[in-house]
C-alpha positions in Angstrom: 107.5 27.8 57.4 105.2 30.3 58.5 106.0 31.7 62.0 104.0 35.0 61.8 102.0 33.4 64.5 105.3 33.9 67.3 104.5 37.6 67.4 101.1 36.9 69.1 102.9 35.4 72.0 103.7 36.4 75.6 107.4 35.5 74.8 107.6 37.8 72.6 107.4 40.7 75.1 109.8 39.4 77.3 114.1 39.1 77.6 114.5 35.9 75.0 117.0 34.5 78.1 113.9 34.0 80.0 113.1 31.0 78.0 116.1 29.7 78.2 116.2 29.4 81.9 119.6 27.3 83.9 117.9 26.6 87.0 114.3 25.0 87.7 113.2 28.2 89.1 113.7 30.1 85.7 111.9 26.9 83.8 108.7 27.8 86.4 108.6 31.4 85.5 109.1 30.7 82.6 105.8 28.1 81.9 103.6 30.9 84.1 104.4 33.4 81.0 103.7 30.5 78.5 100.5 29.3 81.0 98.4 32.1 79.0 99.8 32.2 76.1 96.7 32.6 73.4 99.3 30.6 71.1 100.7 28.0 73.4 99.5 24.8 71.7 101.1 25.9 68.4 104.1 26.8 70.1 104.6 23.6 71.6 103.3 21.5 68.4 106.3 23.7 66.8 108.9 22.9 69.2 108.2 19.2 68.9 107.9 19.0 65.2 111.1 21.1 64.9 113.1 18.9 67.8 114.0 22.2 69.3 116.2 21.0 72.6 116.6 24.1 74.8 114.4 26.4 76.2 111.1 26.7 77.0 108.4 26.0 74.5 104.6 26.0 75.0 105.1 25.7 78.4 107.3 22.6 77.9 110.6 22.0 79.5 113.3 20.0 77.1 112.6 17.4 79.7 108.5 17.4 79.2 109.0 17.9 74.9 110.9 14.5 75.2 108.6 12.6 77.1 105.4 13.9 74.6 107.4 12.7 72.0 108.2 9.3 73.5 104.8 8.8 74.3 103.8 10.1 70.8 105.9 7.4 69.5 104.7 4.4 71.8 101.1 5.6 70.7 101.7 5.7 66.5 103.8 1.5 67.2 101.1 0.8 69.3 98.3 2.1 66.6 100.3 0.8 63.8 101.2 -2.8 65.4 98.4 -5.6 64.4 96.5 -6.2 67.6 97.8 -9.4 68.8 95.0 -9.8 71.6 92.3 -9.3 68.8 94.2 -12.6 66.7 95.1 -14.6 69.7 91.1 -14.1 70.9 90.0 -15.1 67.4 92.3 -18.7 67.4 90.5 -19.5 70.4 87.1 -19.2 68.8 88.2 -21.6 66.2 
């Protein structure tokens, strides 16, 4: 896994503890650092496909990474699932 890309970040400037913040105060100073991050997206999109937990990650509390995921997941059943509306509409033509 190629993570060359870490050293580009404002993290990586910065105590690693910063990131790993115990109160909501630290998780705010924390997301300002991340805010412009020229490799935030990636940062996140690697936190969430590695189901990292703690800390700060592309912004993202572990609170906010769990939510994108859970709405991730709603979105792929949703997209997956046959569109019921679409077959109920059609029976009603007939």
């Amino acid at each position: 896994m190629n993570t060359k890309w870490m050293a580009r970040g404002n993290c990586s400037v910065q105590p690693p503890e910063t990131f790993f913040p115990s109160d909501g105060v630290g998780v705010l100073k924390a997301q300002h650092i991340c805010s412009s991050c020229p490799v935030q997206e990636r940062c996140l999109e690697y936190a969430l496909r590695n189901r990292i937990e703690h800390g700060v990650w592309g912004g993202h509390s572990e609170r906010s990474r769990r939510r994108i995921l859970r709405e991730r997941t709603a979105a792929a059943r949703r997209e997956a699932a046959p569109d019921l509306n679409a077959s109920n509409d059609a029976d009603q033509l007939v």
